[in-house]
C-alpha positions as CSV (number, residue, x, y, z in Angstrom):
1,X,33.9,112.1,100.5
2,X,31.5,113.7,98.0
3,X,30.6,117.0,97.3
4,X,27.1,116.2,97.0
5,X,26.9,116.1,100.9
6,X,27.8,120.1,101.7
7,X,28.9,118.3,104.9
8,X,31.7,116.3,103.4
9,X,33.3,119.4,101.4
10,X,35.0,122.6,102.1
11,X,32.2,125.2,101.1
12,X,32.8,127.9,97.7
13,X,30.0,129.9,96.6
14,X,29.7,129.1,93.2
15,X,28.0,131.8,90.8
16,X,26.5,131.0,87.6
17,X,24.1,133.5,85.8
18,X,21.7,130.2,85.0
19,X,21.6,126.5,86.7
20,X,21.6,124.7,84.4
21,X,20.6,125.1,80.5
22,X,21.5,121.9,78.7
23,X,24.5,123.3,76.8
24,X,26.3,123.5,80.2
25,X,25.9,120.2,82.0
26,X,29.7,119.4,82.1
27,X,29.8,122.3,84.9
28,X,27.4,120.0,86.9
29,X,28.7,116.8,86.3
30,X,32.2,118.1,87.3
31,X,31.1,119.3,90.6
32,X,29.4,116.4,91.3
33,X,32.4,114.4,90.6
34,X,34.1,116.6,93.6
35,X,36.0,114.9,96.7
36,X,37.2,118.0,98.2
37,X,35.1,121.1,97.6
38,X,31.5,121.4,97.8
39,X,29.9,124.5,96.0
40,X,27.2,126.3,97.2
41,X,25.3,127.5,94.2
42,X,23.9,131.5,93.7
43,X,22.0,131.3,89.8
44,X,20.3,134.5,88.6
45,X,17.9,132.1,86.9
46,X,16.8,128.9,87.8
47,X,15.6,126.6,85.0
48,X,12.9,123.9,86.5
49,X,14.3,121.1,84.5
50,X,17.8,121.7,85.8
51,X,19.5,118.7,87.3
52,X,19.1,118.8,91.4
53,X,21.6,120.3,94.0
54,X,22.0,120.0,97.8
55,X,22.7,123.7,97.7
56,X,21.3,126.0,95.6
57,X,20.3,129.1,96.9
58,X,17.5,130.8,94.8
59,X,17.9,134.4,95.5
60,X,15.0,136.7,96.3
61,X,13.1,138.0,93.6
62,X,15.1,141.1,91.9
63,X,18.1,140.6,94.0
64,X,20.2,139.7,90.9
65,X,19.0,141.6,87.6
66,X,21.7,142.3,85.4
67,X,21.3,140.7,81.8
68,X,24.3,142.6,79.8
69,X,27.4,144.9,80.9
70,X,24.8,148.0,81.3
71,X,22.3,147.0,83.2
72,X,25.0,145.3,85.5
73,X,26.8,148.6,86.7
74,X,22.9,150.0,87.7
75,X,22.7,146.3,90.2
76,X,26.2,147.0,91.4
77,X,25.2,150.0,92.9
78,X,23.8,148.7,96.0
79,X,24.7,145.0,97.8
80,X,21.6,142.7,98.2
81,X,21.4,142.0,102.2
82,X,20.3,138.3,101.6
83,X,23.0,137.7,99.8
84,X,25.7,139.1,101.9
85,X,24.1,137.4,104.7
86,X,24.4,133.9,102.9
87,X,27.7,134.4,102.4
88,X,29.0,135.2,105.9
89,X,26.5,132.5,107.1
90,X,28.5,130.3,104.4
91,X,32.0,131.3,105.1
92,X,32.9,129.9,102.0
93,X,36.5,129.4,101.2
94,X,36.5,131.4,97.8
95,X,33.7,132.6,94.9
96,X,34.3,131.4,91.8
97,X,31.8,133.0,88.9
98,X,30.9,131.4,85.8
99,X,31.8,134.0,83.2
100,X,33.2,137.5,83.1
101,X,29.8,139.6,83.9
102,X,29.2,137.5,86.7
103,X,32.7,137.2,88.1
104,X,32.3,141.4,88.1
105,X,28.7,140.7,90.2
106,X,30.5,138.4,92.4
107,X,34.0,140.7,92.7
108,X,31.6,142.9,95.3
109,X,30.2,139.9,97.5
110,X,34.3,139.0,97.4
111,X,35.7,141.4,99.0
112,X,33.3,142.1,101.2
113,X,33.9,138.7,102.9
114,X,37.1,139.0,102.0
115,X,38.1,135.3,100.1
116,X,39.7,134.9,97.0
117,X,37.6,135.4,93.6
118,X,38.1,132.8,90.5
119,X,36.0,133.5,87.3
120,X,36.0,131.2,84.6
121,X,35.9,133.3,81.7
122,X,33.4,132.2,78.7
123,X,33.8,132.9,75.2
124,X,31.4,136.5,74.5
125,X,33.8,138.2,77.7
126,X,37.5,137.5,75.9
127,X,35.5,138.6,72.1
128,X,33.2,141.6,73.8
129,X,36.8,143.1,74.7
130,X,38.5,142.7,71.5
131,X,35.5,143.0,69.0
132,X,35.3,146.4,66.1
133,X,31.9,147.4,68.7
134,X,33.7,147.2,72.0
135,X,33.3,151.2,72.0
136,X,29.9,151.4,71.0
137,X,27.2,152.5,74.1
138,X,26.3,148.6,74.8
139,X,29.7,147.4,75.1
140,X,31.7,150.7,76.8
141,X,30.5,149.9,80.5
142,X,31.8,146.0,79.6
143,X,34.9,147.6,78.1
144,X,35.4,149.6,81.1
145,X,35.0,147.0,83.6
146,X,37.6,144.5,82.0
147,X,40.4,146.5,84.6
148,X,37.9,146.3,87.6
149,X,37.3,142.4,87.0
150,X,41.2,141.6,86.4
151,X,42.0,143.7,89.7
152,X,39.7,141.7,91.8
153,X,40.2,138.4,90.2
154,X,42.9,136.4,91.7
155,X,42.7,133.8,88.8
156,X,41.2,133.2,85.7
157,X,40.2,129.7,84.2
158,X,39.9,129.4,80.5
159,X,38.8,126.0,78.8
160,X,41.2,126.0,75.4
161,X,44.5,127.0,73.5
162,X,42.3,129.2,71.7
163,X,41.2,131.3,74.6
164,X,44.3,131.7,76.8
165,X,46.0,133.4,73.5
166,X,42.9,135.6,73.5
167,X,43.4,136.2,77.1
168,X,46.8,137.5,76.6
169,X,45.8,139.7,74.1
170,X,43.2,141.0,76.3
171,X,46.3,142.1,78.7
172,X,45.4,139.5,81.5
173,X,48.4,138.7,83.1
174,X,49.9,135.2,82.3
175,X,50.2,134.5,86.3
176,X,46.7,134.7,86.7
177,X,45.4,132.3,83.5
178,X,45.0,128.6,84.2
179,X,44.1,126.5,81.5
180,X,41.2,123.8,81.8
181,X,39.0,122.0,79.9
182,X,36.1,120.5,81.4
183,X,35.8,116.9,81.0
184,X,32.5,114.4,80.4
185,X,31.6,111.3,82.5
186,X,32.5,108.6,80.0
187,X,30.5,106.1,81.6
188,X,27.7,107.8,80.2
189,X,28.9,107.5,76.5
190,X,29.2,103.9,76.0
191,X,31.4,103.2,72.8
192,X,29.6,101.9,70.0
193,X,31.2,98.5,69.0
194,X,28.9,98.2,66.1
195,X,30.8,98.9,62.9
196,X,28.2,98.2,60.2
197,X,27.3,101.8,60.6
198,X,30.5,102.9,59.3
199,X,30.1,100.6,56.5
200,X,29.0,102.6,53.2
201,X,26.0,100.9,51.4
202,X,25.0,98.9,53.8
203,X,22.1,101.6,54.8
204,X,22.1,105.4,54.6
205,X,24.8,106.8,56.3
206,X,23.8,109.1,59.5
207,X,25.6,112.3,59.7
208,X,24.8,114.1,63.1
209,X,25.9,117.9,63.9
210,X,24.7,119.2,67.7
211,X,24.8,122.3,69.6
212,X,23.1,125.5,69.9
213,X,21.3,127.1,66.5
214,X,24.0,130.5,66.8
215,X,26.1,131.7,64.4
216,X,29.5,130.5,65.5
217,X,28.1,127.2,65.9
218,X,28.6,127.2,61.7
219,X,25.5,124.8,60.7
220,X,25.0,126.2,58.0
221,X,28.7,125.4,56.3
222,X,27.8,122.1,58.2
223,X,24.5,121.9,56.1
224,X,26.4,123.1,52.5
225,X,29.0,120.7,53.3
226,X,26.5,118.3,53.5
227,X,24.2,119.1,50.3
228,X,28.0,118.1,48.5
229,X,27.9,114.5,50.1
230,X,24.3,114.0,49.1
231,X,25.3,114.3,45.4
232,X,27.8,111.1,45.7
233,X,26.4,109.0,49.0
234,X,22.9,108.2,50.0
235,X,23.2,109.9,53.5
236,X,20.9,111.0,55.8
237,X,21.8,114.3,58.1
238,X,20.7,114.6,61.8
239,X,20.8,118.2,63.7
240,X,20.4,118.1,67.7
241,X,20.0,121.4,69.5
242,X,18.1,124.5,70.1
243,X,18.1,128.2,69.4
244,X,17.6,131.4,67.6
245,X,18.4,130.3,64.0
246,X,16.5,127.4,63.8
247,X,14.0,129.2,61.6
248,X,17.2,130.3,59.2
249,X,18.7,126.8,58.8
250,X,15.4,125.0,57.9
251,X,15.2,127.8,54.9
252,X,18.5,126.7,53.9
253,X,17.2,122.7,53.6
254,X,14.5,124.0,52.0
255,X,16.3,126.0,49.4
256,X,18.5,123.2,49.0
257,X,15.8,120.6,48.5
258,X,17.5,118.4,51.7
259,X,13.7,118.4,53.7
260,X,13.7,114.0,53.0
261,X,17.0,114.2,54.4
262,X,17.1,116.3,57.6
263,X,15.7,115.8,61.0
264,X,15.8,118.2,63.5
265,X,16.2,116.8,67.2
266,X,15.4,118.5,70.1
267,X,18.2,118.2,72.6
268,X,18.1,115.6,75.8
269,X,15.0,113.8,74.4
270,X,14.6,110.1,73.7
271,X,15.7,110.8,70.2
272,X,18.8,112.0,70.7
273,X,20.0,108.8,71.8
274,X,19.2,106.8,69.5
275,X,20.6,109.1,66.9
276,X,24.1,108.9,68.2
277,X,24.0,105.5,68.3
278,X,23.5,105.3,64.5
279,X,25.4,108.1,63.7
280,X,28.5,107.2,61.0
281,X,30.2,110.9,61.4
282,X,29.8,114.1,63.6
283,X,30.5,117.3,61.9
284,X,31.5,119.9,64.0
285,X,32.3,123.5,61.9
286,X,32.1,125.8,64.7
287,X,33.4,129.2,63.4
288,X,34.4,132.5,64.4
289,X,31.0,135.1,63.8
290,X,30.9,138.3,62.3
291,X,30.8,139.8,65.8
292,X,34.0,137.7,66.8
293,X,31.9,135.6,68.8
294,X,33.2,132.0,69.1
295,X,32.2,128.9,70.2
296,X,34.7,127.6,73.2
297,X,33.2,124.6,75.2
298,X,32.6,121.8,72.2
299,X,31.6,119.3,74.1
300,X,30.2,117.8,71.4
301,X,33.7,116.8,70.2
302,X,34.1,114.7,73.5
303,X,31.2,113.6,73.4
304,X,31.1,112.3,69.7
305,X,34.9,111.0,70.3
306,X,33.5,108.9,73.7
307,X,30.9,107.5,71.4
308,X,33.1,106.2,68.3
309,X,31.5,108.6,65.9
310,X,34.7,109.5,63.3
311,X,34.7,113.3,63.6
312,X,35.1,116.2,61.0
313,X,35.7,119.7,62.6
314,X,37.1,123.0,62.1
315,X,40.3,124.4,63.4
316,X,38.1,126.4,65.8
317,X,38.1,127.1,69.8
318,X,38.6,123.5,71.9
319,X,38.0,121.3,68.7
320,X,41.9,121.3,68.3
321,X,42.3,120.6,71.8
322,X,40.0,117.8,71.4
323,X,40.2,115.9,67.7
324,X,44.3,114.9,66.9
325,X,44.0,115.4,63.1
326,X,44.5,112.5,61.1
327,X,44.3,110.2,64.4
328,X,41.6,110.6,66.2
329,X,39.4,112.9,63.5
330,X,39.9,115.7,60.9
331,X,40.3,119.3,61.4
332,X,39.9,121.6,58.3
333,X,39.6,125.4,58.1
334,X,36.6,127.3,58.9
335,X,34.1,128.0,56.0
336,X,35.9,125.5,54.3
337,X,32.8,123.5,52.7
338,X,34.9,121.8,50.2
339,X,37.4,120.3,52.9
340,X,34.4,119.8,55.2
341,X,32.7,117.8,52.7
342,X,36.1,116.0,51.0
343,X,37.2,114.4,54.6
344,X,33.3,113.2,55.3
345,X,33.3,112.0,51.7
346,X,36.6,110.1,52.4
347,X,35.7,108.7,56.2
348,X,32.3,107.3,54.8
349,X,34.3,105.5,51.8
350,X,37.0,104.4,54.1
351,X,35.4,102.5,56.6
352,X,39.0,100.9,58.3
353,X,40.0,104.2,58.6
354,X,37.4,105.6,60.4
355,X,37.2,102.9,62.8
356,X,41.0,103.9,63.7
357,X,39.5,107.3,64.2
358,X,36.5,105.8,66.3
359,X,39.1,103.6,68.5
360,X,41.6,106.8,68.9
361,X,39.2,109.0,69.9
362,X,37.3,106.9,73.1
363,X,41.3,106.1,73.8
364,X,41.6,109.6,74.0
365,X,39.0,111.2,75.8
366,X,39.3,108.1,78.4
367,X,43.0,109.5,79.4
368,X,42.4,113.0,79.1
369,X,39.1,114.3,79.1
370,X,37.4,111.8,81.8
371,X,35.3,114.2,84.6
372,X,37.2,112.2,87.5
373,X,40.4,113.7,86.0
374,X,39.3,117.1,85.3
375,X,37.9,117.1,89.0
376,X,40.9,116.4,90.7
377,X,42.6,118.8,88.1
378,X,40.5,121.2,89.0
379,X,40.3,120.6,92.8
380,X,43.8,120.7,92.5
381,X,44.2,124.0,91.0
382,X,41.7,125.1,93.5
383,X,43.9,124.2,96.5
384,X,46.6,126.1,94.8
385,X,44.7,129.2,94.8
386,X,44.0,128.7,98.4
387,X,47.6,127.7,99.4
């Protein structure tokens, strides 16, 4: 059975503000990896390079609008007939919404076909409740729907350690939190048997850093951590992602004098691959920003881990759910440039050690972080609901 065939699968309606920016493909390679369930997709926004689905309904022009917590009570005020009537045509067993704002979009279309609601709640819903602004105009009608949305929600999902203590604090109650962390298809990260890249001297050693150019990514303590290495090894510094600060970060190399030494690599693209495969360390210093935004998923971690790249990374969101310190990797406090830079300095001059890390970590995210497993973990916790 295969949730790829809606005949196969017991239906959900799955809503997700966009199907399916890069940053996100775990959510699609989990589902696909579905025996039971087969979701039925409702996106605000459809990307055209997305990855392709059986069911994805695109929704008529205007029927879903809302961008931010404001302009999502002014939608909420009516119900969009075509969606309504996909959903009873559907009879899906439950919705579940991808993040807070939509699972409050989707509480509506819940009980009015009366199934169960599940949102998975994403890092700016747990922050946007608990952050010095949550009072400000923006943030009120967000502030005020965090009762509404933990009425109507039967459960919540949340992907780390990190994030179920934030929940709490939030005043969710503990019954209704289930902790999962979305998992990668290994298969697709072949480990990388050849050790002479962790060899110092033998050619410049690649340093790769990936995700999305935002503040609580922390590139630029990744990139200060870096300038520190470049005084004592003759490394070379690889950053693979997108986004808002890209403009910000290459003033930093430039003020730094690091333009020889820095390459910017757009994200899925031939590139990229080939990067990774020479890459001697992955530097990961997400970081808490100064509007308590945070940066949950860190796939990169598994990712990296899968590959046998030795990681570095903060103390930050899943990283610590991901990287054993001082077995699999290195975890060091946010900001911390000196620490950043000290265990990069001392996995690029102790090549033995970082194969240990390189072995650990595939070992690692084989047993625990492997998208069959987190399916049927999921699937399971989805029957529960159900039950």
């Amino acid at each position: 059975m295969s949730a790829s065939d809606p005949a196969t699968g017991t239906p959900y309606a799955l809503f997700c503000d966009r199907w399916l920016p890069w940053y996100r493909r775990s959510l699609h390679e989990e589902i696909e990896a579905f025996k039971i369930f087969a979701p039925h997709i409702f996106p605000r926004v459809h990307h055209e390079d997305s990855p392709h689905w059986p069911t994805l309904h695109l929704l008529p022009k205007g029927a879903w609008t809302a961008t931010s917590p404001s302009s999502l009570y002014s939608t909420l005020a009516s119900i969009n007939p075509a969606i309504l009537k996909q959903l009873r045509d559907l009879e899906p067993a439950f919705l579940h919404a991808m993040g807070g704002h939509t699972g409050l979009y989707a509480s509506k279309y819940a009980s009015l076909v009366d199934r169960p609601l599940i949102v998975s709640l994403l890092g700016r819903d747990l922050t946007s409740w608990i952050r010095p602004d949550r009072y400000s105009p923006e943030a009120r009608a967000w502030q005020a729907g965090k009762e509404e949305l933990i009425a109507a929600t039967t459960s919540f999902i949340v992907s780390s350690g990190e994030m179920f203590e934030l929940a709490l604090e939030c005043r969710i109650p503990v019954e209704k939190l289930f902790r999962h962390r979305t998992g990668i298809q290994t298969r697709s990260y072949p480990f990388n048997m050849d050790y002479a890249r962790l060899k110092p001297g033998v050619n410049d050693s690649l340093i790769v850093m990936k995700g999305r150019f935002l503040e609580e990514w922390g590139f630029r303590y990744g990139i200060k951590a870096f300038a520190h290495l470049c005084k004592s090894f003759p490394v070379r510094l690889a950053i693979i992602g997108d986004g808002d600060l890209r403009e910000e970060l290459q003033a930093q190399i430039s003020d730094l004098h690091l333009q020889s030494r820095v390459t910017f690599i757009e994200p899925r693209s031939p590139r990229e691959a080939a990067v990774l495969k020479q890459a001697s360390l992955a530097l990961i210093p997400s970081v808490v920003g100064s509007d308590l935004q945070r940066e949950f998923s860190s796939r990169f971690t598994m990712e990296a881990a899968a590959l046998g790249i030795p990681i570095v990374a903060t103390s930050h969101g899943a990283n610590a759910d991901t990287v054993e310190d001082g077995v699999t990797g290195y975890l060091v406090p946010e900001r911390d440039v000196d620490a950043l830079s000290d265990r990069a300095a001392f996995l690029l001059e102790e090549p033995l050690t970082s194969r240990e890390f390189a072995a650990a970590g595939r070992a690692k995210i084989e047993f625990q972080f492997d998208v069959k497993k987190t399916s049927r973990t999921l699937e399971g916790f989805f029957k529960s609901v159900l039950a």
